[in-house]
Z-matrix of the N, CA and C atoms (Angstrom, degrees):
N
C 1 1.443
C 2 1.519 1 111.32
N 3 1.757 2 112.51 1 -50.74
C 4 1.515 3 91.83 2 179.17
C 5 1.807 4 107.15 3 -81.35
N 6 1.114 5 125.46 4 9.90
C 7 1.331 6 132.43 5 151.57
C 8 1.510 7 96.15 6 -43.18
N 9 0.897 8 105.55 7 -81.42
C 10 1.702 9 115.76 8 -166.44
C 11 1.354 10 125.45 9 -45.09
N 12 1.582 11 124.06 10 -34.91
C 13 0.985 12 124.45 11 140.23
C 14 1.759 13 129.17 12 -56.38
N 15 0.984 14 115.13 13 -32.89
C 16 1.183 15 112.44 14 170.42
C 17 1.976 16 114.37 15 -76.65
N 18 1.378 17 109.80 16 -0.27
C 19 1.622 18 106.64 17 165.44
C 20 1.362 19 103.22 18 -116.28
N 21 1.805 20 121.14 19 26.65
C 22 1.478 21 98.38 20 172.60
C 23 1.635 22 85.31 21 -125.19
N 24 1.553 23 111.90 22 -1.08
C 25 1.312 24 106.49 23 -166.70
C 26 1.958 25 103.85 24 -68.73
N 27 1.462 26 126.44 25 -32.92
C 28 1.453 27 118.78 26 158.70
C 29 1.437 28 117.87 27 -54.84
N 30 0.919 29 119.15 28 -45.74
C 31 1.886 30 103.17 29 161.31
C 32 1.169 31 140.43 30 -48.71
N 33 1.508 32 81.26 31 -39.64
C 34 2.061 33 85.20 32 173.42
C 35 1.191 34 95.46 33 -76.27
N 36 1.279 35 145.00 34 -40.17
C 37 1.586 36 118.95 35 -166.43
C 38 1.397 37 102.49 36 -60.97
N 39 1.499 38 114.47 37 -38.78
C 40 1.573 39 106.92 38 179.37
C 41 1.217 40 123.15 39 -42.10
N 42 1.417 41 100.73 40 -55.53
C 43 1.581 42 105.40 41 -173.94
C 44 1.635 43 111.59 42 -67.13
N 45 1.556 44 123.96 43 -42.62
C 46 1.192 45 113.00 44 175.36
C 47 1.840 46 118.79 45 -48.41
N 48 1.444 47 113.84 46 -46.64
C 49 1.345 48 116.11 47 167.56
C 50 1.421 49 121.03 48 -67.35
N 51 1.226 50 104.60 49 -6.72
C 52 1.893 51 107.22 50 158.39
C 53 1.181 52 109.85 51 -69.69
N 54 1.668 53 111.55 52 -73.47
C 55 1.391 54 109.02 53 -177.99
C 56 1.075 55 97.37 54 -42.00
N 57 1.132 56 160.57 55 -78.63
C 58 2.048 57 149.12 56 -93.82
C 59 1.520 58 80.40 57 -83.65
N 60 1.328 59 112.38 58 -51.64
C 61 1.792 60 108.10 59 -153.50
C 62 1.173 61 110.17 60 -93.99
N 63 1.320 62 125.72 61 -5.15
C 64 1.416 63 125.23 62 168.37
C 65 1.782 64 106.15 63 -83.69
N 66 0.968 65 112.92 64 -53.77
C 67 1.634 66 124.01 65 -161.58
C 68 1.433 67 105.95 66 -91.59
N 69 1.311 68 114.92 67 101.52
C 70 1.467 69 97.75 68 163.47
C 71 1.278 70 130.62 69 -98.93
N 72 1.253 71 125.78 70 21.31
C 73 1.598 72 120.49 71 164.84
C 74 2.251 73 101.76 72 -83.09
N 75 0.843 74 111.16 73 134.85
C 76 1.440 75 127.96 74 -179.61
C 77 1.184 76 87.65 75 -77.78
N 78 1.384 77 145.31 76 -110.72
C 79 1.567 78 133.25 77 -139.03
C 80 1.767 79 95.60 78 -50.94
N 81 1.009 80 147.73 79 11.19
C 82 1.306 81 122.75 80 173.11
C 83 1.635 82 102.08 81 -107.67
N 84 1.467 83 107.04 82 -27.17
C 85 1.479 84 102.20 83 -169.09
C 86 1.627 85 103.11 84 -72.91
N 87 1.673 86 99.85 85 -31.03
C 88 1.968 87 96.94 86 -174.84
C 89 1.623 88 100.60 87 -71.90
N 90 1.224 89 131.85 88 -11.28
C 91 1.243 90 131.83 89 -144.06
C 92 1.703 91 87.14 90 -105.33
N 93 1.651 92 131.11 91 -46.59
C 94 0.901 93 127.02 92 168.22
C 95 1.348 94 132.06 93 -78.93
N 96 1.404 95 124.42 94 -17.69
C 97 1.199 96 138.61 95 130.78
C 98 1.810 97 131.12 96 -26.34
N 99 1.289 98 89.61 97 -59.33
C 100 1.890 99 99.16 98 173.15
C 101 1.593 100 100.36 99 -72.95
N 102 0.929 101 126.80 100 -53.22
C 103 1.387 102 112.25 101 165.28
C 104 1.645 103 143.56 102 -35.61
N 105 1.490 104 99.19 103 -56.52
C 106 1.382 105 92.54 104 170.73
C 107 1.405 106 111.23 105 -80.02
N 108 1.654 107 138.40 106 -3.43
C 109 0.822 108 136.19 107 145.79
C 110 1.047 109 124.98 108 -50.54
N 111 1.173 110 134.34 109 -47.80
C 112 1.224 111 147.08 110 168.58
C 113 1.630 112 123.92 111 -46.85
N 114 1.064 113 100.19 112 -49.76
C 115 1.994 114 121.35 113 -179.12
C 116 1.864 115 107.14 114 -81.20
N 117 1.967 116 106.87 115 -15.59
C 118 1.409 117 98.71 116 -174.49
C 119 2.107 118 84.08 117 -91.37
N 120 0.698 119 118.17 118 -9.75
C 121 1.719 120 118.25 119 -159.87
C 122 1.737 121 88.81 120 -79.50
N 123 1.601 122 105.42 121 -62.84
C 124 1.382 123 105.04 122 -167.44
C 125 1.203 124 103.19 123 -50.73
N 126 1.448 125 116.81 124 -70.80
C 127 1.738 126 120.30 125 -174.87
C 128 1.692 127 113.26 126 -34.81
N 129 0.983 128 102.01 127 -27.26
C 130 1.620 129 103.90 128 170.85
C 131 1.507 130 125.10 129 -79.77
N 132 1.246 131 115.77 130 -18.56
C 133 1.332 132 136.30 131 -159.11
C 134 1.667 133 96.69 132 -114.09
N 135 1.202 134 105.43 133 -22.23
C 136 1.996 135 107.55 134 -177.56
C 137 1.699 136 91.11 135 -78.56
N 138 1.271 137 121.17 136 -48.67
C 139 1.594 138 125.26 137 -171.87
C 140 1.752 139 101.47 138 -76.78
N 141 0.939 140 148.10 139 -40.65
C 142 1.430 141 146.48 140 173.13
C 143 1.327 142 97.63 141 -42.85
N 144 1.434 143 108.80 142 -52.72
C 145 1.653 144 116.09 143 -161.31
C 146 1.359 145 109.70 144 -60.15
N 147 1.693 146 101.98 145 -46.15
C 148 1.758 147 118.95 146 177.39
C 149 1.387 148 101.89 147 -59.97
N 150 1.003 149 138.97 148 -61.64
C 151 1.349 150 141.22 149 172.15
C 152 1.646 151 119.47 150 -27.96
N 153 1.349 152 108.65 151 -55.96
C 154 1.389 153 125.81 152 -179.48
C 155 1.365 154 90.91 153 -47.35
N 156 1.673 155 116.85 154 -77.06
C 157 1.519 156 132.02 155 -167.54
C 158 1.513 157 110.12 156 -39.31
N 159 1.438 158 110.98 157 -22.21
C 160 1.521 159 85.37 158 -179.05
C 161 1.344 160 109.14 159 -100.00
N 162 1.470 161 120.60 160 -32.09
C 163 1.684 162 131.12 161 169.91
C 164 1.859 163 90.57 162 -50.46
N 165 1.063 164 145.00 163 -70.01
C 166 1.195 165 129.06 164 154.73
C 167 1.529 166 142.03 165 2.11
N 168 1.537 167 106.58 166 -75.54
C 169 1.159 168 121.74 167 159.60
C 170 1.597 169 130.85 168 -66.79
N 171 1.545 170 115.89 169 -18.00
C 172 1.261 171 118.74 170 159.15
C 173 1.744 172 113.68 171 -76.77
N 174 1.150 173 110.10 172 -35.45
C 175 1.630 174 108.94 173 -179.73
C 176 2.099 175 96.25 174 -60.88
N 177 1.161 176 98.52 175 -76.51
C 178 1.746 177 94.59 176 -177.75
C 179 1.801 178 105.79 177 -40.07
N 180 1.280 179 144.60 178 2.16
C 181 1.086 180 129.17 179 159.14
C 182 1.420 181 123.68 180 -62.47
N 183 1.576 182 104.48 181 -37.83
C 184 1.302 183 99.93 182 -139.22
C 185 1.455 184 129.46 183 160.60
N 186 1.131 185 116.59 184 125.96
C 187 1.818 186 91.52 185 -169.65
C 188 1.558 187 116.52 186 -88.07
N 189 1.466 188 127.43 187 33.27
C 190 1.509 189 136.89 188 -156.44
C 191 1.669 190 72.56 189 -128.41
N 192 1.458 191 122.67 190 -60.00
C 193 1.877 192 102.94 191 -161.31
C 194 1.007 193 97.72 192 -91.26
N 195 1.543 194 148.96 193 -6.18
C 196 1.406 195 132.33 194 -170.05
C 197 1.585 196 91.26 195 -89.91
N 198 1.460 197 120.97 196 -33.72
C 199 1.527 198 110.14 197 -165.07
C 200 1.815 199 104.67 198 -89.12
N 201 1.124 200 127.90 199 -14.92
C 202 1.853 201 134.26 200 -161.87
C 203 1.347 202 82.80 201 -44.70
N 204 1.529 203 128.50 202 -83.46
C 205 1.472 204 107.54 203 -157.22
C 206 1.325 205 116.04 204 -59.14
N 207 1.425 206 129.50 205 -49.63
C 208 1.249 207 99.16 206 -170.74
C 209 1.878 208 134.26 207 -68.33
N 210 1.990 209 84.76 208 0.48
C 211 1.973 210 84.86 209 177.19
C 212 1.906 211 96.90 210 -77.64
N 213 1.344 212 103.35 211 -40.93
C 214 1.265 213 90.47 212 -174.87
C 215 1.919 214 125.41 213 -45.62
N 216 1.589 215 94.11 214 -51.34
C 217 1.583 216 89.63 215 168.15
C 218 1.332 217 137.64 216 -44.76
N 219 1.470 218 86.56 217 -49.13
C 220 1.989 219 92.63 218 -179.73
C 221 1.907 220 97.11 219 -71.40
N 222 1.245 221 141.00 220 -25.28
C 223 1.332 222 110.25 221 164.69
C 224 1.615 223 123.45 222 -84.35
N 225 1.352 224 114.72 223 -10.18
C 226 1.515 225 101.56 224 145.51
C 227 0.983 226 153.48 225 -69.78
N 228 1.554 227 96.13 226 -10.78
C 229 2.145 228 116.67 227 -167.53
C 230 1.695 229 63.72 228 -105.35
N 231 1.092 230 158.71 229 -53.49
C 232 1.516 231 142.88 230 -159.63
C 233 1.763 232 102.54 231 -52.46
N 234 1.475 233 115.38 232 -57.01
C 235 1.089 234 124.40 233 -165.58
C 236 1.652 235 107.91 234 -66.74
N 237 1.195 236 111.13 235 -35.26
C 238 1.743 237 125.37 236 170.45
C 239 1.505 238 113.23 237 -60.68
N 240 1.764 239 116.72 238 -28.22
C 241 1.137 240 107.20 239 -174.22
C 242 1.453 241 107.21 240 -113.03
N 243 1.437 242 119.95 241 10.07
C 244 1.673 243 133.74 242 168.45
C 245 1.681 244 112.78 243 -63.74
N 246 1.764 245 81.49 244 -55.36
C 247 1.642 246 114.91 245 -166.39
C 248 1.912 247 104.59 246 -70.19
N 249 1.062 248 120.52 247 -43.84
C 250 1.525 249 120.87 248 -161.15
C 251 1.720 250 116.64 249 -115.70
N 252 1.291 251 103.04 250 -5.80
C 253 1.474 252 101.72 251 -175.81
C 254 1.635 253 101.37 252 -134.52
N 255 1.286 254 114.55 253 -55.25
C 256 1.694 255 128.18 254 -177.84
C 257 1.374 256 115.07 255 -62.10
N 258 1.571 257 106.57 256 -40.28
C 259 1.727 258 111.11 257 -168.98
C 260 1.643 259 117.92 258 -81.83
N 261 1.667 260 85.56 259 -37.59
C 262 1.701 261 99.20 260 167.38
C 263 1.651 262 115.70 261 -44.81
N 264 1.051 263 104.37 262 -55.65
C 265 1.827 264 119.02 263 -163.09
C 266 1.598 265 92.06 264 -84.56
N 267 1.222 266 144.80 265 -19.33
C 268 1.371 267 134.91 266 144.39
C 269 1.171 268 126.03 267 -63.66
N 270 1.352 269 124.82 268 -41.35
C 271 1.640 270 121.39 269 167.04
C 272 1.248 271 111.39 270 -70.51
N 273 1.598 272 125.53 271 -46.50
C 274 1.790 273 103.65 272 139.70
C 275 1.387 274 137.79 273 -8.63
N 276 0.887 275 121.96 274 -122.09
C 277 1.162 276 141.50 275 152.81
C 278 1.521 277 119.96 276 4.72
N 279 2.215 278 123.95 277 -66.14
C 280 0.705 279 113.58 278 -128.30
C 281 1.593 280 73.52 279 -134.52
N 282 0.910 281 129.37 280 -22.31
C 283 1.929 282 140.26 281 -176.04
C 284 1.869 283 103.42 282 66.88
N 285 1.328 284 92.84 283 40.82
C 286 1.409 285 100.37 284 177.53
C 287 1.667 286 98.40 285 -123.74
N 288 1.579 287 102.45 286 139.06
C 289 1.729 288 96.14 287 173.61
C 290 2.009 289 90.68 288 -126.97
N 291 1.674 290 94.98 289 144.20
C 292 0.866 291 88.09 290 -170.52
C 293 2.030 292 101.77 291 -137.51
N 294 1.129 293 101.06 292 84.74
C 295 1.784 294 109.24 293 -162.23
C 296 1.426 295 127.75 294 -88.04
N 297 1.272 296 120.29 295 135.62
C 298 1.828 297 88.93 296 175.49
C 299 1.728 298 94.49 297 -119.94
N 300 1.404 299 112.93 298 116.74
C 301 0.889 300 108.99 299 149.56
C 302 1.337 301 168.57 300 -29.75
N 303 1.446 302 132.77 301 99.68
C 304 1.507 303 122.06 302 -154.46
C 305 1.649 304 103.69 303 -101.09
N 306 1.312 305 113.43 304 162.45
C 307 1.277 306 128.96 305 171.55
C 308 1.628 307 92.54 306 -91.58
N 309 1.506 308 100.96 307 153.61
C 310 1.594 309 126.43 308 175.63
C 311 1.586 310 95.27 309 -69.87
N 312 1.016 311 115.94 310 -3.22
C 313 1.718 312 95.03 311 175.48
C 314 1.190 313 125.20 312 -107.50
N 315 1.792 314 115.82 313 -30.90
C 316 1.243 315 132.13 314 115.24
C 317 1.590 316 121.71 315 20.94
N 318 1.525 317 96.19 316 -71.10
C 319 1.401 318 117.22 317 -170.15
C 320 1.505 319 97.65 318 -65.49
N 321 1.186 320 120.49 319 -61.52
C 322 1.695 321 134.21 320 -175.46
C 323 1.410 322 109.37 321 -50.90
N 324 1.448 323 129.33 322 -32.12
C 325 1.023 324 128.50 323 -165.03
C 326 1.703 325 105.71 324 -86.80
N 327 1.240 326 105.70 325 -45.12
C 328 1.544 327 128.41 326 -179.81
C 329 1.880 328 102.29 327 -52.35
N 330 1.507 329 122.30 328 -55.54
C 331 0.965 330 117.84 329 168.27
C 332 1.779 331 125.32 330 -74.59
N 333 1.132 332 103.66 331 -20.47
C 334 1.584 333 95.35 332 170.70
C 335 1.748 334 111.83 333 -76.91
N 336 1.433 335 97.38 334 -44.86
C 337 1.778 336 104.75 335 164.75
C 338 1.472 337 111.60 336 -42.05
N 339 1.264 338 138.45 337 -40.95
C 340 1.479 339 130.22 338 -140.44
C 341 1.480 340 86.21 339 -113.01
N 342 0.940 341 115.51 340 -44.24
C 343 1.909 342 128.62 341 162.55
C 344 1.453 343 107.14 342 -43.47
N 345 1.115 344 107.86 343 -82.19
C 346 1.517 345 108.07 344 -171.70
C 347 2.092 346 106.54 345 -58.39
N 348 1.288 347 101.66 346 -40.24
C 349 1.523 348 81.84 347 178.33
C 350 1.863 349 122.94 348 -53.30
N 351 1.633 350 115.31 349 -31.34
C 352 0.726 351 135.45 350 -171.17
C 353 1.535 352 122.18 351 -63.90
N 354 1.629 353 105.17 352 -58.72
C 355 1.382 354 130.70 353 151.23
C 356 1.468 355 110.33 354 -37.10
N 357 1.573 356 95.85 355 -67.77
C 358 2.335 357 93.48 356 -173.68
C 359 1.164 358 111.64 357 -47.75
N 360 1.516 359 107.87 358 -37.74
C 361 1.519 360 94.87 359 179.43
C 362 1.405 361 133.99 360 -54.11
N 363 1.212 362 97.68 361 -47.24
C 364 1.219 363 113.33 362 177.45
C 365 1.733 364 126.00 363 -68.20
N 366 1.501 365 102.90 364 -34.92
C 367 1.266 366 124.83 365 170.14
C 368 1.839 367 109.59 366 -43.03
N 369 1.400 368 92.48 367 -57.79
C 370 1.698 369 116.28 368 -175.42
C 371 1.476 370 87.58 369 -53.17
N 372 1.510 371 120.00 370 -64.78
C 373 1.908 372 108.36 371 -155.09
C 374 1.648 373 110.79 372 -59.27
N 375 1.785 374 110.83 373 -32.67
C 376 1.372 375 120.24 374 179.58
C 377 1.523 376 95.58 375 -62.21
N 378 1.226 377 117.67 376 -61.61
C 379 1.975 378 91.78 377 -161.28
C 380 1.686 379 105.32 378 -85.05
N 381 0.962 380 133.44 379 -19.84
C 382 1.543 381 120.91 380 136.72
C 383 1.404 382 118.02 381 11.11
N 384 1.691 383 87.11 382 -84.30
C 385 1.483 384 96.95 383 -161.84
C 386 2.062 385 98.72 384 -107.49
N 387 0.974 386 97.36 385 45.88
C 388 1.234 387 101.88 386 169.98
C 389 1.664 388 114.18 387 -129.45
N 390 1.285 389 83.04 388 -20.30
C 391 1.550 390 102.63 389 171.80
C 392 1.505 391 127.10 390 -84.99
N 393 1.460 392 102.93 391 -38.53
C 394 1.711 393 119.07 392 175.01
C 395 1.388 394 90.79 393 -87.17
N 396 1.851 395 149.57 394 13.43
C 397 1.437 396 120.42 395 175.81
C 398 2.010 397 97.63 396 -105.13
N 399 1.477 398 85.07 397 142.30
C 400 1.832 399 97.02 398 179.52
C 401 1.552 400 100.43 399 -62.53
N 402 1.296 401 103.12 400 159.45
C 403 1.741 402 108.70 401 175.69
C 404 1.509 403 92.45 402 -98.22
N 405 1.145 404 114.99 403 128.28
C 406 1.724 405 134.67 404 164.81
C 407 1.347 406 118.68 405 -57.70
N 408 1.706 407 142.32 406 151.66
C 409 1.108 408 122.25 407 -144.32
C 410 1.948 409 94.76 408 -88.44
N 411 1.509 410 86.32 409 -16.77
C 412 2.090 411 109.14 410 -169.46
C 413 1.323 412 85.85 411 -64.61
N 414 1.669 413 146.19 412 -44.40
C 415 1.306 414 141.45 413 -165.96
C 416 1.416 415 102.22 414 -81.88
N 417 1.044 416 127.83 415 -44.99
C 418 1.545 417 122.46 416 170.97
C 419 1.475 418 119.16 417 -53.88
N 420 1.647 419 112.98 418 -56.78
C 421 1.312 420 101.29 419 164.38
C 422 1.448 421 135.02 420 -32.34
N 423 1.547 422 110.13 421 -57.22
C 424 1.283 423 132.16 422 179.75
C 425 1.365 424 118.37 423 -60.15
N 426 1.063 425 131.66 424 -20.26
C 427 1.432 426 133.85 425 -148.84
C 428 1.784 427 97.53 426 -136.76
């Protein structure tokens, strides 16, 4: 999710350098500026929330769907540490190699997994507390 903000964050610069060169009164361009700033934050903060709800709703399942990704990780960081640290010091040692092969997608999945666990986490603490903060009367005005 804050992935996603971070691929709309080149647009907004677009659009902020739209306004600048389209509009030349300054309090209107900062004024429309804080705005769509404003509406890209929420929209970001409506999907964090969705996000939460389902990391949520997988925990109340069950401890088989709340835990799937993270068993999956730990047997890929298992297979990462068979292959590059464990197998080495056995073909050392023992002149036996003993490997399990991964697919290149494998690879992609392992880093989007360890990524995204990393991100959700964090995702979850942002709308958390984005969720428990009061709206200010200056944000009501504005918005």
């Amino acid at each position: 999710m804050i992935q996603m903000l971070g691929a709309v964050a080149p647009l907004a610069k677009i659009l902020f350098n739209t306004i600048e060169k389209s509009i030349p009164d300054k309090d209107l361009q900062e004024k429309l500026k804080s705005q769509l700033q404003t509406q890209l934050l929420q929209s970001n903060t409506q999907e964090l929330q969705a996000a939460a709800k389902i990391i949520e709703a997988e925990a109340k399942a069950g401890w088989f769907a709340a835990s799937w990704r993270p068993l999956l990780m730990y047997v890929l960081i298992f297979i990462l540490i068979w292959n590059y640290v464990l197998g080495p010091v056995i073909l050392f040692f023992f002149k036996a190699s003993i490997t399990i092969t991964l697919p290149g997608d494998v690879w992609t999945l392992l880093q989007i997994g360890l990524g995204g666990y990393v991100v959700g986490r964090s995702a979850e603490s942002v709308a958390r507390t984005m969720a428990n903060k009061p709206v200010s009367n200056k944000e009501q005005e504005n918005g």
